[in-house]
C-alpha positions as CSV (number, residue, x, y, z in Angstrom):
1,X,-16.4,4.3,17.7
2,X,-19.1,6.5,18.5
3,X,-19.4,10.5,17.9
4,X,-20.8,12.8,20.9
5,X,-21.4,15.1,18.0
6,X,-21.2,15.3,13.9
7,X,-19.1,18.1,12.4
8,X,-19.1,16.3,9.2
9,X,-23.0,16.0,8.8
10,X,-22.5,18.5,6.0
11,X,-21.7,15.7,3.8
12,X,-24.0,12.3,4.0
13,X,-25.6,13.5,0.3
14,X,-22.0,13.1,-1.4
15,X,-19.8,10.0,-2.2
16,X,-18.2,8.2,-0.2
17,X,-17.2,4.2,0.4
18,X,-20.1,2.2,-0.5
19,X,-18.2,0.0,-2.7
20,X,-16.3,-1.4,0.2
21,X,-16.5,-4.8,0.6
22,X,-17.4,-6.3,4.0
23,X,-15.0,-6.6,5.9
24,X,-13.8,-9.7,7.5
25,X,-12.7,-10.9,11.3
26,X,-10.6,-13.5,10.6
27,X,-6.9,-12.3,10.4
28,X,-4.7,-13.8,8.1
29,X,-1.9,-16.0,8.2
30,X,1.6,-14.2,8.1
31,X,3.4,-14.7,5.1
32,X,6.7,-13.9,4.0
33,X,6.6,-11.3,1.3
34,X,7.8,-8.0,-0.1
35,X,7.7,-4.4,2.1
36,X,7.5,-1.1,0.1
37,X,10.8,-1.1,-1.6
38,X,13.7,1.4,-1.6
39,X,13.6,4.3,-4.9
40,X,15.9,3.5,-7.6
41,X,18.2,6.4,-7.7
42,X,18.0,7.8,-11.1
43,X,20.9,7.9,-13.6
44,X,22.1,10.0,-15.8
45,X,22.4,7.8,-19.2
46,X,20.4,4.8,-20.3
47,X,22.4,1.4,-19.2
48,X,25.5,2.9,-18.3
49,X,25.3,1.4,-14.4
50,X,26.4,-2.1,-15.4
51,X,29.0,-3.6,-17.0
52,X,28.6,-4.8,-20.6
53,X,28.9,-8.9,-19.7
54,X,26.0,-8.1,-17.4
55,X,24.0,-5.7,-19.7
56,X,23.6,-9.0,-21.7
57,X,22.4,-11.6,-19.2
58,X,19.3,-8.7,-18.4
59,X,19.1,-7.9,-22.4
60,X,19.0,-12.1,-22.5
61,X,16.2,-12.6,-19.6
62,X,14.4,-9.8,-21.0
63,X,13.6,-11.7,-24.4
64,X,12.9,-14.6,-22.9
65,X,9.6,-12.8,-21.2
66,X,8.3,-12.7,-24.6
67,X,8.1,-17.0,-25.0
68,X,5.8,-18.6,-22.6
69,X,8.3,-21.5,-22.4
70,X,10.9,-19.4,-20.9
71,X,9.1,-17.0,-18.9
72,X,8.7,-18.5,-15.8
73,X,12.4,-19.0,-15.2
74,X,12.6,-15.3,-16.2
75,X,10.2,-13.6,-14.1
76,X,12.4,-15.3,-11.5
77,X,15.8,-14.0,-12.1
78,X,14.8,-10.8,-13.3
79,X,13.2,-10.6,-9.6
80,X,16.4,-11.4,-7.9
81,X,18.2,-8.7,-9.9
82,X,15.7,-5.9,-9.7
83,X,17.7,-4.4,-6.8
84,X,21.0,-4.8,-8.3
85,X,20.7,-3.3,-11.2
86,X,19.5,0.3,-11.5
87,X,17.9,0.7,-15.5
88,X,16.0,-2.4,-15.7
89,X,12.7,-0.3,-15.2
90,X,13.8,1.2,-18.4
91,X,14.6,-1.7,-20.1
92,X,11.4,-3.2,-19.2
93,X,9.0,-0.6,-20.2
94,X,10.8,0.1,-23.2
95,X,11.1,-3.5,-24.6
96,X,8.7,-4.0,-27.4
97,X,6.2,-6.6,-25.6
98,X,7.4,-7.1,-22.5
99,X,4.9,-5.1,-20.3
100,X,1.7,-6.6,-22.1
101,X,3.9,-10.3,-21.2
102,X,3.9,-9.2,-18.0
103,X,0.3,-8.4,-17.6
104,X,-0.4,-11.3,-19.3
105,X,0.7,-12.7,-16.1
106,X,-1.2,-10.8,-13.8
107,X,-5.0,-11.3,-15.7
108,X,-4.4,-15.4,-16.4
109,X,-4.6,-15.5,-12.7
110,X,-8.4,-13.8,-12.0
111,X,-10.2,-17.1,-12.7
112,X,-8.2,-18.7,-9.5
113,X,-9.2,-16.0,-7.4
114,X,-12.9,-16.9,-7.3
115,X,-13.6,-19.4,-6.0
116,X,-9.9,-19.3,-4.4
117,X,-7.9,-22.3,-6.5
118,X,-4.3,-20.1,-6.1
119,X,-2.0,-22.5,-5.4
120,X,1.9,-21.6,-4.0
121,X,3.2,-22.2,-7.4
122,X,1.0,-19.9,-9.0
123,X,1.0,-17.8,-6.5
124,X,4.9,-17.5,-6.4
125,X,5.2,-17.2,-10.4
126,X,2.9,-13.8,-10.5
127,X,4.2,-12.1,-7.7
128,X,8.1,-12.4,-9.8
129,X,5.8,-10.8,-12.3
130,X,4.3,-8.1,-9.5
131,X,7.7,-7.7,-8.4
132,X,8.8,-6.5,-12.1
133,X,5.8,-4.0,-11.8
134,X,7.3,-2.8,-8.7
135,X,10.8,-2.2,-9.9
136,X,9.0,-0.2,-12.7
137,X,6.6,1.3,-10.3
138,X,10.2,2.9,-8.4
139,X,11.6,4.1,-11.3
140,X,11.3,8.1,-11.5
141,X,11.1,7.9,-15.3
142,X,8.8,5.0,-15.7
143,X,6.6,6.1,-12.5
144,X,4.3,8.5,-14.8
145,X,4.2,6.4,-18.1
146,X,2.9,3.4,-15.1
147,X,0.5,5.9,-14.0
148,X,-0.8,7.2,-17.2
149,X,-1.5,3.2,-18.4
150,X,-3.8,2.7,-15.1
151,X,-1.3,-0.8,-14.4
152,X,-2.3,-0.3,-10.6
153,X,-6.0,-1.2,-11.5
154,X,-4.9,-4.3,-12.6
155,X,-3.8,-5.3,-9.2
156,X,-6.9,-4.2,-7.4
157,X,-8.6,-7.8,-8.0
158,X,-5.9,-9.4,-5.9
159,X,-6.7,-6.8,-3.2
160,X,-10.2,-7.3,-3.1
161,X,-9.5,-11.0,-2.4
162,X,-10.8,-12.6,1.4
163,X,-8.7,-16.1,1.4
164,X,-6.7,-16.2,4.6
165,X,-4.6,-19.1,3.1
166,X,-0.8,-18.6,2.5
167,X,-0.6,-17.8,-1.0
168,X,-3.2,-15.2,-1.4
169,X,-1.5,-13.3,1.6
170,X,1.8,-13.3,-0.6
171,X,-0.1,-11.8,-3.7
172,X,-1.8,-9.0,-1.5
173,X,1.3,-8.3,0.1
174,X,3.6,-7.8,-2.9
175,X,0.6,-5.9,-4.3
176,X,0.5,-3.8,-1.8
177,X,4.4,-3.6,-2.3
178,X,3.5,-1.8,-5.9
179,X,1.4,0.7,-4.4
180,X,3.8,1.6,-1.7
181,X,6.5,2.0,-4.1
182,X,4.1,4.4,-6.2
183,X,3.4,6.4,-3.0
184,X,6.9,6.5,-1.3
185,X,8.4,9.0,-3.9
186,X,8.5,12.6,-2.4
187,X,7.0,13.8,-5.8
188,X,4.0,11.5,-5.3
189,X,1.1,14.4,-5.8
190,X,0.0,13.0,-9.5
191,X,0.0,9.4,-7.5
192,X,-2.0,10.6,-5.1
193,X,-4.6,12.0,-7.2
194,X,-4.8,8.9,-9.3
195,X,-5.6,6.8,-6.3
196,X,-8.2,9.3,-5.0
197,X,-9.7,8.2,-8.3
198,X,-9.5,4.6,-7.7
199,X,-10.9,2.4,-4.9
200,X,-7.3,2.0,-3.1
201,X,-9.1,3.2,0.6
202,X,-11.2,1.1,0.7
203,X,-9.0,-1.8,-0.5
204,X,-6.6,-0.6,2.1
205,X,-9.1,-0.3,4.8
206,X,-9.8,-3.9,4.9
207,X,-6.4,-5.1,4.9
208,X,-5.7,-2.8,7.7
209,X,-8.4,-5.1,9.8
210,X,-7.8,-8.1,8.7
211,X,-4.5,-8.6,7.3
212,X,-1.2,-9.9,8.6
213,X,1.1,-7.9,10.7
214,X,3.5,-6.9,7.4
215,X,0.3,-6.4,5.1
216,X,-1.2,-4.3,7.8
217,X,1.7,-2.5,7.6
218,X,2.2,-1.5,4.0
219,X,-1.5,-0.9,3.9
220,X,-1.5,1.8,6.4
221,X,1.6,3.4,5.0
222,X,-0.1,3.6,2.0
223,X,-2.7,5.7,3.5
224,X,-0.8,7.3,5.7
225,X,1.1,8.9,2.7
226,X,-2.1,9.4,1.0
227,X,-3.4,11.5,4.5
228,X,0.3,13.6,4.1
229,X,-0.9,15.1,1.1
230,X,-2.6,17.9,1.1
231,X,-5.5,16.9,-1.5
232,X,-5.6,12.9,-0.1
233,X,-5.9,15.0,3.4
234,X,-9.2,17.1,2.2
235,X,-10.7,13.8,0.4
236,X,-11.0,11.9,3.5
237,X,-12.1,14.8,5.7
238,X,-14.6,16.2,3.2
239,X,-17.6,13.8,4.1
240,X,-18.8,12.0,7.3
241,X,-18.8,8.6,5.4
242,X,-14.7,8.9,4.6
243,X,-13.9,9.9,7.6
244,X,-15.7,7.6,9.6
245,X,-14.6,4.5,7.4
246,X,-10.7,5.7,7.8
247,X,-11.6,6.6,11.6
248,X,-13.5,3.4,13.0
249,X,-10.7,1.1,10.9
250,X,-7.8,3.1,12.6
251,X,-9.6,2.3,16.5
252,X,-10.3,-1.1,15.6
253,X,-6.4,-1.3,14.7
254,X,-5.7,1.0,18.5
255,X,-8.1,-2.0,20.2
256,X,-5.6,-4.9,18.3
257,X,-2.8,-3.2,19.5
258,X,-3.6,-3.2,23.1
259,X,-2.8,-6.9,22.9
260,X,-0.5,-7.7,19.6
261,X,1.8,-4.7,21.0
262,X,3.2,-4.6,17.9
263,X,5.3,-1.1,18.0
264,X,5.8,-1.0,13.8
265,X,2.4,-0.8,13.1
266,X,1.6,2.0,16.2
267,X,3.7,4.1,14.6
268,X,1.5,4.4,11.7
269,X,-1.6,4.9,13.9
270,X,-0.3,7.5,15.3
271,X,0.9,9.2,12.5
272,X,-2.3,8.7,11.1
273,X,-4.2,10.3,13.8
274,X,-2.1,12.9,14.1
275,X,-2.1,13.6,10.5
276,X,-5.8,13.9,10.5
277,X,-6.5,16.8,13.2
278,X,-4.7,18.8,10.9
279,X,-8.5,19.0,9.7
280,X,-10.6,21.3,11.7
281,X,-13.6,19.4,11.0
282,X,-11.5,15.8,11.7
283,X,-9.9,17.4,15.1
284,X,-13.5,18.6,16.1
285,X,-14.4,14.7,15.8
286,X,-11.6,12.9,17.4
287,X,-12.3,15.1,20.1
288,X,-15.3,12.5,21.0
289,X,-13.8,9.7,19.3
290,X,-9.8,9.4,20.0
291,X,-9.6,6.0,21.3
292,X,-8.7,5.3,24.6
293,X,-5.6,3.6,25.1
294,X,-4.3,6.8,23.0
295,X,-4.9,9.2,25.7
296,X,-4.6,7.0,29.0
297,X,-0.6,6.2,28.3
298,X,-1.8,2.2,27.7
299,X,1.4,2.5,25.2
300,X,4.5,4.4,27.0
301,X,5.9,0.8,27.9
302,X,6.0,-0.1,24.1
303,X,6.8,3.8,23.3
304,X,9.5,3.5,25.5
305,X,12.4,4.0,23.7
306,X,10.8,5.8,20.6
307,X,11.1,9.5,21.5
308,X,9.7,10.4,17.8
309,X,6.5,8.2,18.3
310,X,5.8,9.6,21.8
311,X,6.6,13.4,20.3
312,X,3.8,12.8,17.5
313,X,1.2,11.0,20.0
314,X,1.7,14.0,22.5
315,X,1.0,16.7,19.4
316,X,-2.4,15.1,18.8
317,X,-3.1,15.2,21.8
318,X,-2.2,19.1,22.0
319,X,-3.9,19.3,19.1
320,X,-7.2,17.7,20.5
321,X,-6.9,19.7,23.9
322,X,-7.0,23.2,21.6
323,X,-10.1,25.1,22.0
C-alpha cells in the first residue's frame, strides 16, 4: 500500500501499534465455531421467562459449576441452553462463585497456549466456558458489570495465539464471538471506549490476515463497529501509524478477495473503507491508496445481486472523487 502523499504526518511522535505482534502468512484452517450472537432481549422481572420445572434444571447446572467434578458436563449444557433461555446472564453473574469458576476455566488453559499443547478436548471444554461469557457479554444488564471487571482482557491471550491447528481456531473464534457480542449492542459507546483502551486492533488486525474465512469475519465486524463510532472513528484516524496498520490490513484483505471471492467478508471491506473517508485526513489518504480492484469494478460480478454493497462502494468512491 503505498501513499503519494502523508496527511497524517502530524502524528509519527504519538502512540500507536507497536505492540502488534508480527503477523503471519499462513492462513488458518477453517473451523466450525460460534459467529457474533443475537442480543438477549431484556425482560422485565428476574426469571419470570421460564417455567418453574425448567428454572430448576438451570438453578441445578448452575451449582454444579462450582465442583470441578461436575463442571465439565455443565459448561456443556448450560452452552446448549444459553439461547433458550433469556435470564441465565443474570443467574450466572449473580451466583455466588460461578464467574470466578468460570474464569477459572479460561486461565488453567494459558500454559497450553505456549508452546501450543491445546488439544480438541480442552479446547472444546473452555470455549462452553467462553460461550457462558458470551451469553453474559449479550445481556444488557450484565454488559456493564462485564465491562467494569475487565473479563475481555482475559480472553486477549487466546487472541494473540499463531497455531493454525483446529483447536486454537475454535478458541479464537468463539473469542472473538465475546467481543462481537460486546460491540453489536446499539448502546455500545462505553464498549467502545474500553477497547480503545485495550489492544483489541491490533489483535483484530492479525486475524483479519491470517485467519479463517468466519474468524476473518467476526474480526472485521468488530472493527468495523469500532470505526462506526464516532470516538473509535477519531482513534484510528488520529495518527499515521493507526491508520496505516487498519489501512494496509484492509488491502491486503481487497488483494485475498480478488481470488477467495468471498462476498461476506467484502461487505465489511467496504463498509470499512467507506466508514473511514468520513475522516478528512483518512479520505485525503485513500485518495492515493484505495486499492485497486475497489475502483476498477473487479467485484460487480460478486456484487451482483447486492444493491446495498454496490450503494456503499459507489459512496466511497464519491466520497474520494470530492475535491
Amino acid at each position: 500500500m503505498q501513499h503519494t502523499s502523508n496527511p497524517y504526518a502530524y502524528g509519527r511522535a504519538h502512540s500507536n501499534y507497536s505492540g502488534t505482534p508480527p503477523l503471519a502468512s499462513v492462513p488458518l484452517a477453517s473451523a466450525p465455531g460460534l459467529v457474533h450472537p443475537v442480543p438477549h432481549q431484556p425482560v422485565g422481572q428476574f426469571m419470570t421467562s421460564a417455567p418453574v420445572q425448567e428454572d430448576g434444571k438451570i438453578y441445578g447446572l448452575v451449582i454444579e459449576l462450582m465442583d470441578p467434578n461436575t463442571r465439565e458436563g455443565a459448561l456443556l449444557e448450560l452452552s446448549k441452553k444459553r439461547e433458550q433461555y433469556d435470564d441465565l446472564a443474570l443467574v450466572l453473574w449473580h451466583s455466588f462463585g460461578i464467574m470466578p469458576a468460570l474464569l477459572q476455566e479460561i486461565v488453567s488453559v494459558y500454559p497450553l497456549l505456549s508452546p501450543p499443547n491445546l488439544t480438541a478436548h480442552v479446547s472444546n471444554r473452555v470455549c462452553n466456558a467462553l460461550a457462558l461469557l458470551q451469553c453474559v457479554a449479550s445481556h444488557s444488564e450484565t454488559r456493564q458489570l462485564f465491562l467494569n471487571a475487565h473479563i475481555p482482557l482475559f480472553l486477549y491471550p487466546f487472541l494473540n495465539t499463531t497455531s493454525k491447528t483446529r483447536p486454537f481456531e475454535y478458541l479464537r473464534l468463539t473469542s472473538l464471538g465475546v467481543i462481537g457480542a460486546l460491540v453489536k449492542q446499539n448502546d455500545n459507546n462505553t464498549v467502545i471506549h474500553f477497547l480503545l483502551s485495550t489492544e483489541i486492533i491490533p489483535l483484530c488486525l492479525r486475524i483479519m490476515e491470517t485467519g479463517s474465512e468466519l474468524s476473518k469475519t467476526v474480526a472485521i465486524f468488530i472493527v468495523q463497529k469500532i470505526l462506526l463510532d464516532e470516538t473509535g472513528l477519531t482513534y484510528i484516524c488520529h495518527t499515521y501509524e493507526r491508520f496505516y496498520a487498519v489501512g494496509t490490513v484492509l488491502s491486503n484483505m481487497v488483494n485475498q478477495l480478488v481470488e477467495t471471492q468471498a462476498v461476506r467478508l467484502l461487505k465489511h471491506v467496504v463498509r470499512c473503507y467507506l466508514r473511514l473517508s468520513d475522516n478528512l485526513r483518512a479520505r485525503e489518504a485513500l485518495r492515493a491508496c484505495l486499492p485497486e480492484p475497489l475502483r476498477d469494478q473487479t467485484f460487480n460480478t460478486l456484487l451482483k445481486g447486492d444493491m446495498v454493497t454496490k450503494r456503499c462502494l459507489t459512496t466511497l468512491l464519491n466520497n474520494l472523487n470530492e475535491p
